[in-house]
N, C-alpha and C positions, 0 to 999 in steps of 0.2 A: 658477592664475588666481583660485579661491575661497577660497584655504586663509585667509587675511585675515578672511573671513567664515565662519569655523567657529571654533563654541564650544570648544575641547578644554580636556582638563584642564590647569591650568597651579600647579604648585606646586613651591617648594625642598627638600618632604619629603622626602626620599631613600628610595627603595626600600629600597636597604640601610642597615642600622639603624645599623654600628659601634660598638656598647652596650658596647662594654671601654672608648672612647677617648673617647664622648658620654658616659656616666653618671659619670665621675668631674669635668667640667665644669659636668653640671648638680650635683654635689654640691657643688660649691663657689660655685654661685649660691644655694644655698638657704641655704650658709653665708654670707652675704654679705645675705641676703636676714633672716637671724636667721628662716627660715621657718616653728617652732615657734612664737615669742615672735607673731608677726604672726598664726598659727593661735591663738591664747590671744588676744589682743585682740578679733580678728575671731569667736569663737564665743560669749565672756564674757557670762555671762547665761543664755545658755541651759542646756537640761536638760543635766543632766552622765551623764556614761559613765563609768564606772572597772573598768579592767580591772588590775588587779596584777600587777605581774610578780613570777615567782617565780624566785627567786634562782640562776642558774647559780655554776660553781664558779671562781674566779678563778684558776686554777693551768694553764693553758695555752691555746692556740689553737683555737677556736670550728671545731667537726667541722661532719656534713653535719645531725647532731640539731637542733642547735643553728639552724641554718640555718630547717631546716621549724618549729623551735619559733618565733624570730623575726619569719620574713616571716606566720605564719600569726597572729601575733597586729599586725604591724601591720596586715594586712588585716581582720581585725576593727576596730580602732582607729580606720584611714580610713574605713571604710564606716559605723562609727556618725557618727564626724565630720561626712560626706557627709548624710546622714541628719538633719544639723543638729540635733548634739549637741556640746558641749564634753567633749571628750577628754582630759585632761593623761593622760601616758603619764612614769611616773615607773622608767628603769630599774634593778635592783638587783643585788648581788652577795651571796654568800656569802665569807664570807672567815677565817673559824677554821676549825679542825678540822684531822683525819690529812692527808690528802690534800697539804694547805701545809705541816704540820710532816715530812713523810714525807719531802717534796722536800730540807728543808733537811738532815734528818738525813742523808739519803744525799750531801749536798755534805759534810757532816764526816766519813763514814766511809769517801768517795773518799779522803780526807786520813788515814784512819788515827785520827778524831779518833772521840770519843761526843759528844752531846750532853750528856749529865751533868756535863760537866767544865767546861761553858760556863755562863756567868753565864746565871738564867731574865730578865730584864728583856732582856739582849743578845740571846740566841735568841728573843723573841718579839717584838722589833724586826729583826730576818733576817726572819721569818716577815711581819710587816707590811709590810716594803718589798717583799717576793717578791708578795703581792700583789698591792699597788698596781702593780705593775710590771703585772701581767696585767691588773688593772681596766683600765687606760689601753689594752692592747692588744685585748682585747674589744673595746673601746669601738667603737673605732676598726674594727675587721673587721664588726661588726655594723653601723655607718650605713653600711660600701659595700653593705649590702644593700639602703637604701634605708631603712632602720628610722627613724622620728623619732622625737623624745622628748625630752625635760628632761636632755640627756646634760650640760649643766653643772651640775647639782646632782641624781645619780641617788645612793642609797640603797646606801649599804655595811653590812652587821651590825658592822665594826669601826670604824665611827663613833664616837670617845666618847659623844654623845648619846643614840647605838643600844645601843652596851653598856650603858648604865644603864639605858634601859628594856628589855633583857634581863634583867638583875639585878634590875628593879623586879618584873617579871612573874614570874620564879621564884619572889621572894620573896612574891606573892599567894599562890599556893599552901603556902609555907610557913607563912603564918600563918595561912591556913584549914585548916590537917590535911592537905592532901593529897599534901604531900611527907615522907617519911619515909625511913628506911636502915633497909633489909633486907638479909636475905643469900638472894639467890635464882640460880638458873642462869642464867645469860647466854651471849649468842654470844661467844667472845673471840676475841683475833689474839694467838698467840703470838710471830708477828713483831710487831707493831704494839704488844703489850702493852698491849692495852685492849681493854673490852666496845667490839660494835659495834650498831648500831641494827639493825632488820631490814630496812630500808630501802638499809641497805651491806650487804647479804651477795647475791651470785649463786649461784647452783647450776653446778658444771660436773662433767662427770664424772672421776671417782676410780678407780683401783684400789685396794681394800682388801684387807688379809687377812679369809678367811671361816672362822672355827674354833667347833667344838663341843668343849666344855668339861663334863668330870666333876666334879661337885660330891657329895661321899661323904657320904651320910645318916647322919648321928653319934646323930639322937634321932628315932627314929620314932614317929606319931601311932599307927600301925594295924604288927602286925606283918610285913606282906608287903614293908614299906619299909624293912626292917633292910637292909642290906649291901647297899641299892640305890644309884643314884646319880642327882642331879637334871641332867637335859643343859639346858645351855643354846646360845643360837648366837651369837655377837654378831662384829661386823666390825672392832670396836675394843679388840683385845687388851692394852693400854696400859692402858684403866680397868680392869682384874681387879683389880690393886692395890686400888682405891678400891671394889671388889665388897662391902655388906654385908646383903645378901638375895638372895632367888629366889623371885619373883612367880611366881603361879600365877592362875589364874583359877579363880572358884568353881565356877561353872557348865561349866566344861569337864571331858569322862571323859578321864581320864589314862590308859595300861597299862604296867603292868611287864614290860621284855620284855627277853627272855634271848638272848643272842648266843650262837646253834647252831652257825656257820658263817661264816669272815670270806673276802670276795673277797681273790682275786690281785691285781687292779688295781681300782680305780675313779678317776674323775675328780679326787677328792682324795686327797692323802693322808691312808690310814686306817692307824689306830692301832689299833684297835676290837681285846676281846679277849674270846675264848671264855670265855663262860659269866657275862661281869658282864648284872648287871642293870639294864636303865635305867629312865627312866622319864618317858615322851613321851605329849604329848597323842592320845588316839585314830588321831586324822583324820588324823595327820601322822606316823605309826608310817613307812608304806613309802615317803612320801618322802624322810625321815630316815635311814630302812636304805639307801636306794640310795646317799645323798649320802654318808653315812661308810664306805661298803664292809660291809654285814652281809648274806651272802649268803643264809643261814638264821637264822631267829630264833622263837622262843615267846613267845606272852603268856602271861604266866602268874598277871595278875590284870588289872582292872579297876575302877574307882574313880572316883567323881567330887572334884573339885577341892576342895571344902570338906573332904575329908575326908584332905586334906593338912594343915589346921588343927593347927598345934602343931608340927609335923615339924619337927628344924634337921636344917641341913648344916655340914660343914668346908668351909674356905675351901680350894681344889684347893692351894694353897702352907702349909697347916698345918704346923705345926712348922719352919719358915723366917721365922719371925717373924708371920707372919699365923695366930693362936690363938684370935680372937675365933669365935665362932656366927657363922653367917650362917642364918638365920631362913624360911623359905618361909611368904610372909605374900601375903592374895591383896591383888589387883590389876585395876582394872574396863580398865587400859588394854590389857591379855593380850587375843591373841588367838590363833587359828589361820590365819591367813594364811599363814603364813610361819613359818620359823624352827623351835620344837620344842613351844611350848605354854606353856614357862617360860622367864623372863627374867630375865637379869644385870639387878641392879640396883648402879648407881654412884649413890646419892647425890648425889653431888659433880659428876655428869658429864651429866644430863638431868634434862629437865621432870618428864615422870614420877616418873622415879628421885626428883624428891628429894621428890617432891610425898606419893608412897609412907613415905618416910622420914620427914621431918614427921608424918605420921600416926600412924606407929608407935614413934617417939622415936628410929631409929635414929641414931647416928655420924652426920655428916657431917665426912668427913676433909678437910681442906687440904692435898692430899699434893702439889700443884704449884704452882711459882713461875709468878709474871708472864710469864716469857718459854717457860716450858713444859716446864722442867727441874725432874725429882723432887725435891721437898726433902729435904736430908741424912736425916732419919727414916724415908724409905719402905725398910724392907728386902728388900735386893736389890737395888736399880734406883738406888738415890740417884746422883742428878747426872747420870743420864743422861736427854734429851732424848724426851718421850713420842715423837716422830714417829720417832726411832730403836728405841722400846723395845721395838715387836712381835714382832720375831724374838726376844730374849732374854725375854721374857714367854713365847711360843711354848714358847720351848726348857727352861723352867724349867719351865712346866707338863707340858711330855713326859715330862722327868726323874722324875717323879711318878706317870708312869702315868694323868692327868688330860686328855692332851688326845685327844680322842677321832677326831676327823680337821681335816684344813689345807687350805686353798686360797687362790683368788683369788677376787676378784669386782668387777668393773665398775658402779659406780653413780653417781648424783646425788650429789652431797656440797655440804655449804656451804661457801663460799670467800669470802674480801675481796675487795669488788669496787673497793679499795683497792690493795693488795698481791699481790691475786691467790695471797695463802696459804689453806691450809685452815684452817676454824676446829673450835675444839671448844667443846662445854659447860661450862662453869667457875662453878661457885657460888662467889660471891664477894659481898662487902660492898657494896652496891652504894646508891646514893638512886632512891628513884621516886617517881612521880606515879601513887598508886592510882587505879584504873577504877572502883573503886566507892565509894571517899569522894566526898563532897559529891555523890552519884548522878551521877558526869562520862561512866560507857558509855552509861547511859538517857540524859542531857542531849543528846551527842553523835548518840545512834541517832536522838532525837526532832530534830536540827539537820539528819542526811541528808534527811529523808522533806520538811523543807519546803525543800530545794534543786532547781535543776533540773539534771539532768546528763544533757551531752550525751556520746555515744549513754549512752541510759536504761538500759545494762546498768552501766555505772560506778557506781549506786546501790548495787547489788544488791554488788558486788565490794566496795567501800568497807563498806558495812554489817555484808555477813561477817567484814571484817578487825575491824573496831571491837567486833560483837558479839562474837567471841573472843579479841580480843587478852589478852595479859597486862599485868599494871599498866609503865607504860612509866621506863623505867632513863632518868634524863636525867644521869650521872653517867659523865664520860669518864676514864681515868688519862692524861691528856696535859696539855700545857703550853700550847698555842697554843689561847686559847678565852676565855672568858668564865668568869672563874672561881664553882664555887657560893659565892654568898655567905651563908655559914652558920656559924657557929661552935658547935662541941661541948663539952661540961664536962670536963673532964680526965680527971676521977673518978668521976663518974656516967653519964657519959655521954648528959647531956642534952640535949635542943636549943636552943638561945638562939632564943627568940622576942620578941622586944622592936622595934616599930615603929620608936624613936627610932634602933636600933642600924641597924635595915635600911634608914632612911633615909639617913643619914650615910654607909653604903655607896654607895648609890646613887648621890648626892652628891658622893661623892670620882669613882667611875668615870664622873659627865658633868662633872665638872673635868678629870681628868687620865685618862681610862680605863680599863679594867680593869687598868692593870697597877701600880694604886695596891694590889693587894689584895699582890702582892708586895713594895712597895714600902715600904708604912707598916707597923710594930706594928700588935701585937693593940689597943695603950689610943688609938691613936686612933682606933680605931673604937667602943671600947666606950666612951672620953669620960669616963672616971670613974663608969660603970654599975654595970659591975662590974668585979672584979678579974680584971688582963688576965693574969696568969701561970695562973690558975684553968682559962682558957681556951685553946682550938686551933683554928686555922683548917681548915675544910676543903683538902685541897690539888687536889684534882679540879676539873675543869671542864666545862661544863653540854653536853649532847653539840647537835653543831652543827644537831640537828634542831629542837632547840627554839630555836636562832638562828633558822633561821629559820620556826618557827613563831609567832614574835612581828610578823614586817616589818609585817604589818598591821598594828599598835599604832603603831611609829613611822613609820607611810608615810603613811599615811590616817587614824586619828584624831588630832583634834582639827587637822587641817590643810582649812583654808576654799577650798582649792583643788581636792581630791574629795572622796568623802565615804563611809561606814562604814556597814555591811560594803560589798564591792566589788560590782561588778556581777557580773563573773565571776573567775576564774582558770580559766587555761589551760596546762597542761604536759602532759608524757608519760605513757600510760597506768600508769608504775609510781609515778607522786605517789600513785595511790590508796593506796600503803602510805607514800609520804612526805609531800612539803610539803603533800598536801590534807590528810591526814589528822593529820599533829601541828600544822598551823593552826587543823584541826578542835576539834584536844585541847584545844588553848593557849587557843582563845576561848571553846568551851564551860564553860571551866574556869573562866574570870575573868572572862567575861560573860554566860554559860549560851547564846551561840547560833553558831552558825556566821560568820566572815568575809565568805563570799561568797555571796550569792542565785544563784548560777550557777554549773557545774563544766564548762569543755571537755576532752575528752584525746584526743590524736592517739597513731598508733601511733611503731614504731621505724623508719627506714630500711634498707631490706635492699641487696643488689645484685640486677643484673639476674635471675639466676638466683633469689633469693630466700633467698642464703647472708648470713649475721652477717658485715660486715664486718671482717676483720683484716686487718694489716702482713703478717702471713705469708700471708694469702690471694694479697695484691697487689690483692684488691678494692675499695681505700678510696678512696670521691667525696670528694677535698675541697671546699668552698665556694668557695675562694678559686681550685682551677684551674678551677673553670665560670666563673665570674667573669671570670676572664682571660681563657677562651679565647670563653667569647658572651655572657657579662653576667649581670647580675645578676636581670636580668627574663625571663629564659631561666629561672631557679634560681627567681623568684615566680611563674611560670605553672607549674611542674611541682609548686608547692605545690599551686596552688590545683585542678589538674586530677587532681591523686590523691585518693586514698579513703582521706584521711589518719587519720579514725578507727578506721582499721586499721595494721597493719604497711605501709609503702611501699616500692617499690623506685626505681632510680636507676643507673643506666648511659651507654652511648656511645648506644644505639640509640632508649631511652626519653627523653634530652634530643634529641634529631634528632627525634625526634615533637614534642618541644615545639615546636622550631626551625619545624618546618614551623605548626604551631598560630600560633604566635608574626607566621608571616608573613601570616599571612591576613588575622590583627587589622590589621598594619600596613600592609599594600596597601589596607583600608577604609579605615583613617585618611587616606594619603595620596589616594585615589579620591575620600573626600568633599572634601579639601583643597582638588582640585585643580579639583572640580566647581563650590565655591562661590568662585573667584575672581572678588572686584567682585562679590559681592552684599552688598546694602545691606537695612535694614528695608522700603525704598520698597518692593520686588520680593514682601514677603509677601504671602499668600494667605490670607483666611478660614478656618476647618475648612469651613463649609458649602459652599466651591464648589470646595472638593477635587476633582478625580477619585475615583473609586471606587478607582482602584489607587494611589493615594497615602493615602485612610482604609484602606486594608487592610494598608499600610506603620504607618502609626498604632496600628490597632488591635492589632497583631503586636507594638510597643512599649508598650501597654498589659497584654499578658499578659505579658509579658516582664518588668515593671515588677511585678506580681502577684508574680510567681516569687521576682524579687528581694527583697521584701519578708519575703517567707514563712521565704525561705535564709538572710535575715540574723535573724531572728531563732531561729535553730534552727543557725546557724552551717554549714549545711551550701553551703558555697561552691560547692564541684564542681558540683552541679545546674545553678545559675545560672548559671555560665558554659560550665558543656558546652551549654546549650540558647544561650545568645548565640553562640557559637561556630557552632553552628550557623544561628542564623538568618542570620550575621555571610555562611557561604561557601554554605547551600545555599538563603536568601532573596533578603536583597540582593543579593550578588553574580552568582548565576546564573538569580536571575528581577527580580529589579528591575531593577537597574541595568543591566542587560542588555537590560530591554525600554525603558526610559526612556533609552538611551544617543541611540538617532538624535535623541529631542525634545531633551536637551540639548545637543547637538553642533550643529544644525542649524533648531532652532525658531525665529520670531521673538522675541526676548531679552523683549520687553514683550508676548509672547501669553500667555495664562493658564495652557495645560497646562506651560509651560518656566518659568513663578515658580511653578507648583502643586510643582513635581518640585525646584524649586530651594530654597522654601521647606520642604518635608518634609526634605530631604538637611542641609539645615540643622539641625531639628530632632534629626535622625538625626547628626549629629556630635557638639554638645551635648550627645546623650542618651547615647550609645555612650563619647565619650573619658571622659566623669564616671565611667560603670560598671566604664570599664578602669582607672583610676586606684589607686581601691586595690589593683588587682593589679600593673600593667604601670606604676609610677607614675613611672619615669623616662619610656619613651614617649610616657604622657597625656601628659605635662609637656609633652615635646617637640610633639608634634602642637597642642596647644593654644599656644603660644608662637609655635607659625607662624604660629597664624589671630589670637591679640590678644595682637600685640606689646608692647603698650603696659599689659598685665595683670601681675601680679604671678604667682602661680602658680595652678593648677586646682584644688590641694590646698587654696584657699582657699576653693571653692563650694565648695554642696550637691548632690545628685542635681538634675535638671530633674522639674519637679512633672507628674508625667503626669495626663490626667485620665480620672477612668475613664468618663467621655461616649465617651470614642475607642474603649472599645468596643462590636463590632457583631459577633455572632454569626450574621446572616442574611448582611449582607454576606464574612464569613469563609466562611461555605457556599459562596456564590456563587464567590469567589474559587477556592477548592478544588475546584469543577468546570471553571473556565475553565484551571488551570492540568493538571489532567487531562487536559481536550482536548489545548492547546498541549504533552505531553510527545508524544500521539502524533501528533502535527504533526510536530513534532522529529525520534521518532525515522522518521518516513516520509520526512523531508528529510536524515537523516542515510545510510540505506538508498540512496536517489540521490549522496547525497554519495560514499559508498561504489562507487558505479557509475560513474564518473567520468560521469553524467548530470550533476551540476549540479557548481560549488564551492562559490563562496560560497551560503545561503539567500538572499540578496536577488538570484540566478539564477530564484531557483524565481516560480511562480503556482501558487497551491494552491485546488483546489474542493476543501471542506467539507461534507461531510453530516452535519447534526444529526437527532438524530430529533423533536426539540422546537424551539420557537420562543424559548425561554428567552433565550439566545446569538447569535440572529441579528445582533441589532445592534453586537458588539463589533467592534473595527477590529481583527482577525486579523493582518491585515498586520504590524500593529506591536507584536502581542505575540507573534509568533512570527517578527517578526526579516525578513521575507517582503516580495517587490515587491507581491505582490497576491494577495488569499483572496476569493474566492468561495465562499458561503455558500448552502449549499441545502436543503431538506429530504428528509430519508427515514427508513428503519426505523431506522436504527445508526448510528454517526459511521463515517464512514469518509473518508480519505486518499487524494486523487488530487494527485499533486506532475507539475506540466508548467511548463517554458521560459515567465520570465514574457516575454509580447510588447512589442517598445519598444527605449530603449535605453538606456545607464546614465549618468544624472544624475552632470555631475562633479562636484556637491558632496555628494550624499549617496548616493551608488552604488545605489541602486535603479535599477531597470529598468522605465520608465516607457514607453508610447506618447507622450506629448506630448514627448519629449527627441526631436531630431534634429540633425541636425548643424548645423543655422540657430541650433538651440533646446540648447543644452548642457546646459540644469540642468527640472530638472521645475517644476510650478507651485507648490509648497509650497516651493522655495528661490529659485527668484524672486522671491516675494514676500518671504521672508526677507532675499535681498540687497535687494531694494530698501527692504526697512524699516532696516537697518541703514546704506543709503548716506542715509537722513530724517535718518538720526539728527546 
């Protein structure tokens, strides 16, 4: 009979979201809509934002990384946008290096075929198309996430244009000193046959062989070291070959000690023989005796380290062609941690080692090829394959009577995080970018301290790498790159420095590319300079870190679209050893300062459990099956609700919590929808003749607005929307709306508390869909599309300007105590509910005992949902729940005296119908 005259919610928002079958429709209205181009119109002028994207790798399909890396930087993006800032969002790729040349090689060696046999112009067109082929497929997986950006004209490094400002920027440094060829140790891949950056190398665990090694003292400093022998221990029996010292430490007491008595068994095999004499640091005597099997043993002198000074040893393979001295010279890197006290030194094989070597002019031998096979001259071993060579190294030195005991051992080892081979140290000829010409570590140290980085320990991580790194190798042996542009004298070996020469290069690679360098002669580049026969092309190519330590150069300067350095960059916590820190290098080098006034880094994604996902696990979250299976805004709420600058996890049970998070937003969206149908401006309400419980809805959206502020500039998102989230299900939803439901259902439409509640709720959509937007941004979309059809999209406003008049800390007090009361109203009506005394609360009448007069006057009734509260005074509050008397109003189900069976509806919906039947 009344339903006519009752306000309910009325909206086409659908409870259920269908975000697989809705988000690809709205994708293709924003496509349709050019919804970038119209964001760049619509912001133009204003202060600009520039966040830089840093370059993912174009050689397959976009993981769960990749996922948190993109939605978390479009949410940054939107929300400055929001924020009413002009954004362009310029996306980029990486597109040389291993990774693309590795793919195609392995297509030729399915065939039986090498690369080497293949023309280099052909194979680095394979390499370019393989690409492009993934750029286009990126592309396209990253906007179903909802990403916008300038995806018709986003930043490749294999750009012609980009390759010569790759080439242009190497060449800065070459003409200011700072690039040179050295011969230094390097990470290498014996598969891959090339230095790696440190940036591509993982650590994963190894079984090694673990052996100690007799080195026979041929020339002793001090007599007690005649017919001793120097132990060393090392894991990589393959460098003995390239062995030409044994490091001691000065400051360490050494003892000569005599094998009395050898075990039957120990853990490794021992060789160990009665009555040699060794000779091991102090401290490490009986860990040494247990490890090689010396049951009994004697010291039988004592000696500190310096007074090893002079001492040589035979190489353990003397007289096998290895004749040379091997020297015991000290060494500040020795220690007694581990091992024996003294250290193998390979030259050729480590930092140290060669750094030792250098020092004291030793050898550095070249005793291995590119792919990790002994060169014909090493005797013994030639042509066999170091990763093979342990055991016949093993077995040569036993033969000898040199190998003192054998085992295993389980460790950390460095690996391509390429290929997944182990790498080794390989000193080789290499070009770098010295740390300390042109002062580039201080320039660089002094560029961290005035960045801001978020969380403030990536400072400190960043700094330590920079203040210690080694001068950095930007010199790759591969073919798919950007090749160095540099030319060497034939016969002197000098470096062609000539402006004219390096322009001309430049020049041909923004004409026709880098692969002009393959392409043309030596004279036309040198033009009649000099003589081109005189001279050789470098054949190497610039390693892909410094591709992309340049994007900044061709992305942002001198482009009137953003502007230099960037606001921030944002990638994963392991850039601090890459793209932030060779961007670091690259700017500090050629412009003395850092790129970006800002550093974000999120962690890695783990699974539920908090294991590294793998294929073999079976635990891999793809993007694309969350996608499918709940959307993509399902995959941007689980960004923005993890503690993404840490490690994150991701599973079946962790998205079903979003799911539910996700629905809560969605039931306010559609609850406000459905509440503001057919409100007009007419219906608005002053702030000053508010309700109190409608400013305290206000006010709650002015601290809220506070928060937001604070989180967006500190990027910490999670805060802001864990506390809207909550105000979203344990405010509005379960004290607001809840108490303001009977006034909007049932109020006279033109009385002032039903436009107070109508007007707020309005506010409260506007203020809410805008802040959901850059997370939930196909949702907003939707939610806003329902209420102004005739709008273009959400993603085209800014936040709603709160003011901070709305807030009221006495009123929030106040609030805070009345809703205290009303919980134990609640739960004393829930207690009876419980007792089958009442059903619904609006059965109940409630007397009230306050102990103050504060709260007398509130209308209890209707904030605790109730037919009737009486309100009285005493010592404590206290809860009497009784049958309210009357009978139940059939339009708004209270339990009224004045309802009778003559009289159906109470006085407050009486009047309501009859002002609606005025109307």
């Amino acid at each position: 009979m009344f339903k006519d005259t009752i306000f309910l919610p009325k909206t086409n928002f659908p409870m259920k979201a269908g975000l697989p079958d809705k988000e690809p429709r709205i994708l293709e209205r924003w496509k349709q809509l050019d919804l970038y181009k119209l964001q760049r119109k619509a912001f133009k002028g204003r202060p600009k934002f520039v966040l830089h994207d840093g370059p993912p790798y174009a050689n397959g399909h976009i993981h769960i990384g990749h996922a948190l890396n993109r939605i978390l930087k479009d949410v940054v993006i939107r929300s400055q946008q929001m924020q009413g800032k002009d954004c362009v969002f310029i996306p980029g790729w990486d597109c040389h290096g291993l990774p693309i040349e590795w793919k195609i090689e392995e297509e030729y060696r399915a065939h039986g075929k090498s690369k080497d046999t293949v023309d280099v112009i052909e194979f680095r067109n394979q390499c370019r198309t393989f690409a492009a082929k993934w750029v286009d497929i990126q592309k396209e997986e990253i906007q179903r996430l909802g990403v916008l950006g300038d995806w018709e004209n986003p930043y490749t490094t294999m750009k012609f244009e980009n390759e010569a400002v790759i080439a242009s920027e190497l060449s800065k440094f070459l003409m200011n000193g700072s690039l040179y060829r050295g011969f230094r140790p390097v990470m290498w891949s014996v598969v891959e046959k090339t230095a790696l950056a440190e940036a591509e190398v993982e650590y994963q665990d190894k079984t090694s062989p673990s052996i100690y090694v007799k080195f026979p003292v041929k020339s002793a400093s001090i007599d007690v070291l005649n017919d001793a022998y120097a132990v060393i221990w090392t894991t990589t029996p393959w460098t003995l070959p390239a062995n030409r010292a044994v490091a001691y430490g000065e400051d360490v007491r050494y003892a000569v000690v005599r094998v009395d008595a050898v075990m039957e068994s120990s853990h490794m095999q021992s060789y160990a023989l009665q009555g040699d004499r060794l000779i091991i640091a102090e401290d490490l005597v009986a860990a040494v005796c247990s490890a090689v099997g010396i049951a009994e043993h004697t010291v039988v002198a004592s000696l500190m380290g310096s007074e090893l000074k002079g001492s040589v040893c035979a190489h353990p393979l003397a007289g096998q062609g290895y004749e040379f001295d091997v020297p015991m010279l000290p060494g500040d890197h020795v220690s007694t941690d581990a091992g024996t006290g003294l250290v193998h030194t390979a030259p050729s094989h480590g930092v140290e080692d060669f750094a030792l070597g250098k020092a004291f002019g030793l050898e550095i031998p070249d005793l291995i090829q590119d792919d990790g096979v002994y060169r014909p001259q090493v005797p013994m071993f030639a042509g066999l394959h170091i990763f093979k060579a342990n055991e016949p190294v093993m077995d040569a030195i036993k033969a000898v009577d040199c190998l003192l005991a054998a085992g295993k051992i389980k460790h950390s080892y460095p690996h391509s995080w390429r290929s997944k081979a182990p790498l080794i140290y390989r000193t080789t000829p290499q070009w770098f970018i010295g740390m300390e010409m042109n002062d580039l570590r201080n320039k660089a140290l002094k560029a961290i301290d005035d960045v801001q980085w978020y969380p403030a320990a990536g400072k400190n991580r960043i700094g330590s790498m920079v203040d210690g790194r080694p001068d950095w190798c930007v010199s790759r042996q591969r073919t798919w790159g950007v090749p160095l542009p540099i030319f060497v004298h034939k016969e002197t070996n000098e470096i062609l420095k000539d402006e004219r020469v390096q322009h001309r290069i430049v020049e041909a690679f923004r004409a026709e590319g880098a692969d002009a360098w393959f392409e043309k002669d030596n004279a036309f580049f040198l033009d009649g300079l000099y003589p081109a026969d005189e001279y050789q092309k470098i054949k190497d190519v610039v390693d892909v870190w410094f591709d992309s330590g340049t994007t900044h150069v061709f992305t942002l300067e001198n482009n009137p679209d953003v502007h230099w350095p960037a606001d921030v960059y944002l990638e994963g916590s392991d850039q601090h050893r890459g793209w932030f820190q060779s961007s670091l290098l690259e700017s500090c080098g050629t412009r003395g300062i850092a790129p970006y006034k800002a550093v974000v880094t999120h962690g890695f994604v783990l699974d539920e459990k908090g294991y590294k996902m793998s294929k073999s696990l079976g635990n891999v979250v793809s993007p694309a099956d969350v996608i499918k299976d709940l959307g993509a805004d399902i995959l941007r709420l689980w960004v923005i609700s993890s503690d993404y600058f840490d490690d994150i996890r991701i599973g079946k049970s962790i998205l079903q919590h979003q799911q539910d998070i996700y629905r809560r937003f969605r039931n306010i969206l559609r609850y406000l929808l459905g509440a503001l149908d057919g409100f007009s401006d007419d219906e608005k309400v002053d702030y000053a003749q508010l309700p109190d419980l409608e400013k305290w809805v206000l006010h709650r959206l002015a601290e809220l607005d506070a928060v937001r502020k604070k989180c967006l500039e500190t990027y910490d998102f999670k805060t802001f929307y864990a506390e809207l989230h909550t105000f979203c299900s344990s405010e509005l939803s379960s004290v607001y709306f809840d108490i303001r439901k009977d006034c909007l259902y049932c109020d006279d439409p033109k009385g002032l508390k039903r436009r107070s509640v109508r007007t707020v709720m309005d506010i409260l959509f506007d203020t809410i869909t805008r802040w959901l937007a850059p997370v939930l941004s196909f949702t907003a979309e939707e939610a806003y599309l329902e209420r102004y059809p005739d709008r273009d999209s959400i993603h085209l406003e800014t936040f709603v300007a709160i003011p901070t008049t709305w807030l009221n800390d006495h009123l929030a007090k106040t609030m805070a105590e009345i809703f205290d009361i009303r919980s134990q109203i609640t739960a004393a009506l829930e207690l009876k509910r419980a007792e089958k005394f009442i059903g619904s609360s609006l059965q109940a009448a409630v007397t009230l005992t306050l102990p103050t007069t504060t709260h007398m006057n509130i209308d209890w009734a209707e904030v605790c949902i109730t037919s009737a509260v009486t309100v009285v005074k005493g010592s404590e509050v206290l809860v009497d729940v009784q049958l309210a008397s009357g009978a139940k109003c059939e339009r708004c189900w209270k339990v009224m005296p004045e309802v009778t069976e003559a009289n159906p509806v109470c006085t407050r919906c009486d009047e309501a119908v009859k002002a609606v039947a005025g109307n």
